[in-house]
N, C-alpha and C positions, 0 to 999 in steps of 0.2 A: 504494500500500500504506500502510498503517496499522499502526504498531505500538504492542501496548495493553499493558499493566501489568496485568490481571485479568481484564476482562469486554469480549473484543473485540465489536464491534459485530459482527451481522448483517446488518445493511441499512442505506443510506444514511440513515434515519433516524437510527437509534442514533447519529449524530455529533451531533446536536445537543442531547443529553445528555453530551456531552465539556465540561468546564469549561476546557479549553484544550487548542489543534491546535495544537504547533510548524508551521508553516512555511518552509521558505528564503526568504527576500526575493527578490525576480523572477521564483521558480519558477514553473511551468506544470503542471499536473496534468491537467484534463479542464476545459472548458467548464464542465459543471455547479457544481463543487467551485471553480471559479478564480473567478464571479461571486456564489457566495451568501455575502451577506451576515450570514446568520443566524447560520450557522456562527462558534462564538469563536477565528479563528486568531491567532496571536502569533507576530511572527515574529524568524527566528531566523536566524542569518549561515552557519551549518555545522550537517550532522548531529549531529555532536559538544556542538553550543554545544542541540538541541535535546535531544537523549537526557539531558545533564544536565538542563536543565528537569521533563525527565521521572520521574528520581530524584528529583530535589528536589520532589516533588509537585505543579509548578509548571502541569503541563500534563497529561493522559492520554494523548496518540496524539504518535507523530510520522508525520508523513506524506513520503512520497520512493518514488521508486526503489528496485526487490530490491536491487542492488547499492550505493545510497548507502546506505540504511539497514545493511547488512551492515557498509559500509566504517566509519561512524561507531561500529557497536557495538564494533566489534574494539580499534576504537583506546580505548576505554573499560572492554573487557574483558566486554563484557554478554554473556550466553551467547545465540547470534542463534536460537534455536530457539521466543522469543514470534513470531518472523517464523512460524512455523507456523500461530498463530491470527490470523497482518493479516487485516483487511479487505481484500479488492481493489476501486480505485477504477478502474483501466482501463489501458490499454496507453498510452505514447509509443514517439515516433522515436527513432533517435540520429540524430547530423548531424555532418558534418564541415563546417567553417565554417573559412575562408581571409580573409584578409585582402584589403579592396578595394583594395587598394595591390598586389597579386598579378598580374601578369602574365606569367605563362610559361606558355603556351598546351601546350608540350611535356611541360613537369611537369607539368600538369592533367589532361591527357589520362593520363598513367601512375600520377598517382594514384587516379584514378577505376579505369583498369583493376585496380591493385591494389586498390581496396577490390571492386571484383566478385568478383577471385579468390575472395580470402579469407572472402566474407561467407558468415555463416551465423546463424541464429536465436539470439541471447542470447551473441553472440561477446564480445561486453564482460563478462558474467558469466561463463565459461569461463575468459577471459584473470586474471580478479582470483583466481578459485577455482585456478586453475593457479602462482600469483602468491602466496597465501596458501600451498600446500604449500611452497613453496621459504624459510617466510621472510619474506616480502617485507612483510608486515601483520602 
């Protein structure tokens, strides 16, 4: 996703009349988007650190995640409803990622069973939207 200040892109073209894409340093978005070069990304340590780039005129789009970009606007008070006009650039995974130093073959097995219970489509967007009613952002 892509979030714009005024004139969100329709097509993958339209980025490359952005004067600047925050991005996260080591983020991953889609193959396309992750090797072109043409594209002007500048990147940025946290959502937060890019949404102000964004106010300050410094950039037009941040690019992330439904939920990062939500999580960063909150914390900055931006009303998340330009999330209405992103661009969509494509789907990622989540991942639960353990420590290679992790060996307890018993606890592996039970955490996997519990992320099967539990899993369900956009669980981590649920969890923060469940998360923001109470408070918690």
């Amino acid at each position: 996703m892509v979030a714009i200040n005024e004139h969100p892109p329709s097509s993958y073209q339209d980025l490359y009349r952005l004067k600047g894409i925050a991005v996260i340093r080591k983020a991953r978005y889609n193959n396309r988007f992750d090797h072109d070069d043409q594209l002007k990304k500048v990147l940025v340590e946290n959502y937060v650190h890019g949404f102000k780039m964004l106010r300050a005129g410094r950039v037009d789009a941040v690019i992330g995640s439904d939920l990062g970009l939500r999580f960063g606007m909150r914390k900055l008070a931006i009303d998340t409803g330009i999330l209405n006009r992103a661009f969509y650039i494509g789907d990622k995974e989540w991942w639960q990622h353990l420590s290679t130093s992790f060996n307890d073959p018993q606890l592996l097995s039970r955490l996997q069973c519990g992320i099967d219970n539990i899993y369900q489509p956009d669980l981590p967007a649920a969890i923060f939207k469940q998360q923001v009613k109470r408070g918690c952002y």
